[in-house]
C-alpha positions in Angstrom: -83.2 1.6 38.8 -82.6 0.6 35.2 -78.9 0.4 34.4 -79.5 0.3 30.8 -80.9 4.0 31.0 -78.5 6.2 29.7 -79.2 9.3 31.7 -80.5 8.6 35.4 -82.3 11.7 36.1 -83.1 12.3 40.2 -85.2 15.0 41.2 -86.3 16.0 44.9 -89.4 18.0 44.8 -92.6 19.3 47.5 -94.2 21.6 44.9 -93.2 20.2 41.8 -90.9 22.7 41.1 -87.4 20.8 40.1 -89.8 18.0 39.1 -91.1 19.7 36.3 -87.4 21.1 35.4 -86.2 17.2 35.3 -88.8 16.5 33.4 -88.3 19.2 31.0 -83.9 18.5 31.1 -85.5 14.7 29.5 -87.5 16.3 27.0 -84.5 18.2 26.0 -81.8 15.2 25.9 -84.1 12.9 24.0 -84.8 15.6 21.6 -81.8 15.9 20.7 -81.2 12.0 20.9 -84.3 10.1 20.3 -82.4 6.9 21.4 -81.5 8.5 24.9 -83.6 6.9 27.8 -84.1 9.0 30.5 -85.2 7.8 34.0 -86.5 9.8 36.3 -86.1 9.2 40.5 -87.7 10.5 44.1 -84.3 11.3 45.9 -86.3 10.9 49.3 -87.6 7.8 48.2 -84.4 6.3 46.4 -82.0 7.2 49.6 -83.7 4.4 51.6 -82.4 1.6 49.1 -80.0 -0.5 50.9 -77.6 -0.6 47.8 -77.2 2.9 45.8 -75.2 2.1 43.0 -76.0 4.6 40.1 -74.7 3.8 36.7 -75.7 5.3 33.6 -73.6 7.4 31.2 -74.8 10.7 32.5 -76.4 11.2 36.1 -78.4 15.0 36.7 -79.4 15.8 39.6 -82.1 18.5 40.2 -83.0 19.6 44.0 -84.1 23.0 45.4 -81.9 25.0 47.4 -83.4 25.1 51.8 -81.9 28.2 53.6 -78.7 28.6 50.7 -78.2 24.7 51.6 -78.7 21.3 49.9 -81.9 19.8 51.7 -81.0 16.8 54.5 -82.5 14.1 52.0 -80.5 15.3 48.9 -77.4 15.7 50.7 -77.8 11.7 52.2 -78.5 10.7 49.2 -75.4 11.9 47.2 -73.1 10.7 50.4 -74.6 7.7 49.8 -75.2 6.7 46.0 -71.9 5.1 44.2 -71.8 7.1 41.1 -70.7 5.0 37.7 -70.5 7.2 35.2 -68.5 10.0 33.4 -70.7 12.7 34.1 -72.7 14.5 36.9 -74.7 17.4 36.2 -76.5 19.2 38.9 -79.2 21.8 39.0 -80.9 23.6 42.0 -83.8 25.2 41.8 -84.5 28.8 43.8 -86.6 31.1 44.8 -84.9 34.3 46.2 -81.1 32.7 46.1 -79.3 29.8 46.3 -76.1 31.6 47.5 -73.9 28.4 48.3 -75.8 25.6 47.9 -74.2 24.4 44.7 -71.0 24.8 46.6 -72.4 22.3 49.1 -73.1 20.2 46.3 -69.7 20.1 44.9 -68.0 19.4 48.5 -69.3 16.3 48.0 -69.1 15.3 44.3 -65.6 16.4 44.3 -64.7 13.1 46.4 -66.8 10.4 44.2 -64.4 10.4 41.9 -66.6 11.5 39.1 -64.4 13.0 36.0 -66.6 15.5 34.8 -68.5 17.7 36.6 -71.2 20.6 36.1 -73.2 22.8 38.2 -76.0 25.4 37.3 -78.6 27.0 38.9 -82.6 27.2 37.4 -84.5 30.5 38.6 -88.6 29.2 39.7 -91.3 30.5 42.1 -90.8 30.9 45.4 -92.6 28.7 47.6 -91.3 28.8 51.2 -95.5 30.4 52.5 -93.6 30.7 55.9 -91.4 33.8 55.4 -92.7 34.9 51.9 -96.8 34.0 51.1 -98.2 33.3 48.4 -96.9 34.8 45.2 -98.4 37.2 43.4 -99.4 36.3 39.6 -96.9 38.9 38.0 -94.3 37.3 39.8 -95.6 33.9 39.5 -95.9 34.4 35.3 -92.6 35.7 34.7 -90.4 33.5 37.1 -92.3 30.3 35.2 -90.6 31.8 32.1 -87.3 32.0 33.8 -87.8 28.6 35.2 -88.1 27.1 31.4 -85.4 29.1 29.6 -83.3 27.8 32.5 -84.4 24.4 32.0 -84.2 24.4 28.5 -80.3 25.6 28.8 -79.6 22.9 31.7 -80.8 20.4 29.1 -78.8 21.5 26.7 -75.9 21.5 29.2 -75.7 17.9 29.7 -76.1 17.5 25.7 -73.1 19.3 25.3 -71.5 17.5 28.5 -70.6 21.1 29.6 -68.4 21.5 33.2 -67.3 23.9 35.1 -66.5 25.0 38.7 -68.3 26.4 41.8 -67.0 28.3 44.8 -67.1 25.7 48.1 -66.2 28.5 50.7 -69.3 30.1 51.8 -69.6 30.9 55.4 -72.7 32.7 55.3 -74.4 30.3 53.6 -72.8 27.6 56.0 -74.2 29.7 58.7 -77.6 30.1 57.6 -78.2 26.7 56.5 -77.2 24.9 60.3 -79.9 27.1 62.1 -82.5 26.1 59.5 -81.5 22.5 60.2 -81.3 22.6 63.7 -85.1 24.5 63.4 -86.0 21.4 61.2 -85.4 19.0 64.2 -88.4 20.8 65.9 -90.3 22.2 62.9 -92.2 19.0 62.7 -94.0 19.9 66.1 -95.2 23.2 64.5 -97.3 22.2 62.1 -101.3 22.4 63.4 -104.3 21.4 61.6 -107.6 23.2 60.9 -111.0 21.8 62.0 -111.6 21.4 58.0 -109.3 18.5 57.5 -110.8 16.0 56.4 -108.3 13.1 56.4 -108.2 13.0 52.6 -104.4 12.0 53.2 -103.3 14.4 50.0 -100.5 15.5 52.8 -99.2 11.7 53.0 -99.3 10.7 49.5 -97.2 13.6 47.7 -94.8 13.7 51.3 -91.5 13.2 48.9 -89.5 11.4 52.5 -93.1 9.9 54.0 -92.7 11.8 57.2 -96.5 12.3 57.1 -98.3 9.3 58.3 -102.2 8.9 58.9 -103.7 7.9 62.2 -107.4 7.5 63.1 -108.1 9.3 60.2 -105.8 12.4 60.6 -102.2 13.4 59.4 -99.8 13.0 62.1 -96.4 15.0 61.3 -92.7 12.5 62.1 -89.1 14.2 62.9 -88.4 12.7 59.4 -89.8 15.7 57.6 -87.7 18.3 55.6 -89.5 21.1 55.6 -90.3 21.2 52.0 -93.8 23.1 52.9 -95.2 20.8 50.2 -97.9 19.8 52.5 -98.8 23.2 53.0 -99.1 23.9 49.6 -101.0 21.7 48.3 -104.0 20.5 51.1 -106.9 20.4 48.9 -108.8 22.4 52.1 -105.9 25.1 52.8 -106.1 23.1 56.1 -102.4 22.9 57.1 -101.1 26.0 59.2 -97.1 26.6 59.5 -96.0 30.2 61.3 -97.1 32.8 59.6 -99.3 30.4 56.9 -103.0 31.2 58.1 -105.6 28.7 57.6 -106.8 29.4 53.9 -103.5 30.8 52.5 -103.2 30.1 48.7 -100.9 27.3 47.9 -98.4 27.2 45.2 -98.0 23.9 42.8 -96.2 23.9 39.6 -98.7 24.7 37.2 -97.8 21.7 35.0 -97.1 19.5 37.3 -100.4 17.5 38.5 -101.0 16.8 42.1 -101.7 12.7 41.3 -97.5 12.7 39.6 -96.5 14.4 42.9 -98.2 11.2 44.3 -97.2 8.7 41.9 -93.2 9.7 41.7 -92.9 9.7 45.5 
């Protein structure tokens, strides 16, 4: 990471979902501030550094919310990274709710010392195929909308250095968000493959914590996986299968977000 950057931007994304709102937050900040430099970071891929010292003078982070919960990677890597800076704006990106994830968030933030502190929340397309399918194209058009009016206000957010506060107690959510991660400990051994894979290793390049490793020419899935669905997704062939998610179910990617940056920002 390049300290001289004065916003480190870190995104964790499967469909390109909070990848595309990072991006957009950047377009935002350096429109308002042509000299702002804005870099942009893989949270599954940055948490393996040895050394996680952030500095910059503004730090955003932008993750999607798993069962009302930070996901396993996101919350390592805040525990993790030494924060030098002023500021710490974070977003989280939903579908149906993110009830207390941003309460999660803060829980931890609140003991790195950081002065100021801001937390808001950026509507998108739902994308968990397991308990909802695919979405329909109404839906699809106007949550996109929401998804870039919320962007375009988180942007303007850190511009402005806004903060503000977030409820921590949430038992429900709390509640919720340990059986999803004790069913991610043996989600991994769920996932089954169609007799149309073809080992074009899509599923292993845009895998944002590389818990999807090839072997003899097929996709083999590791306990490492966080149950982003990304894989699902976005198979060229529609040849993953997860629970309810048939063999052929339509996928859901960002529409602006191509499948080679999924590859390249892992």
């Amino acid at each position: 990471m390049n300290k001289s950057a004065s916003h480190q931007i870190f995104y964790f994304s499967g469909t390109g979902n909070s990848l595309w709102s990072a991006k957009k937050i950047a377009e935002i900040i350096k429109g308002h501030d042509p000299a702002a430099t804005c870099e942009l970071h893989n949270m599954g891929s940055a948490v393996k550094s040895e050394k996680l010292i952030i500095e910059a003078q503004a730090v955003i982070i932008v993750f999607p919310s798993y069962a009302y919960d930070l996901p396993l990677a996101v919350r390592r890597f805040v525990k993790k990274a030494v924060f030098i800076t002023p500021y710490i704006a974070s977003f989280v990106t939903f579908g149906s709710s993110p009830m207390g994830t941003l309460g999660a968030m803060r829980r931890i933030l609140r003991k790195k010392g950081v002065e100021k502190l801001f937390f808001g929340r950026i509507a998108a397309v739902e994308n968990y195929l397991a308990l909802f399918g695919p979405p329909k194209p109404a839906v699809l058009e106007h949550r996109l909308v929401l998804q870039k009016e919320a962007s375009e206000e988180a942007g303007r957010a850190v511009v402005e250095r806004r903060v503000n506060r977030v409820h921590m107690f949430t038992p429900l959510s709390s509640m919720v968000a340990f059986l999803f991660y004790c069913g991610t400990k043996i989600f991994y051994k769920r996932y089954r493959l169609g007799k149309n894979c073809n080992g074009c290793g899509v599923c292993e390049k845009i895998c944002p914590v590389s818990a999807i490793v090839m072997k003899e020419g097929r996709p083999v899935f590791t306990k490492q996986c966080e149950h982003c669905q990304g894989c699902v997704n976005l198979c060229p062939l529609r040849a993953i299968r997860f629970g309810r998610v048939k063999h052929g179910t339509p996928g859901y990617r960002h529409p602006e977000i191509a499948l080679q940056e999924l590859s390249d920002r892992r």
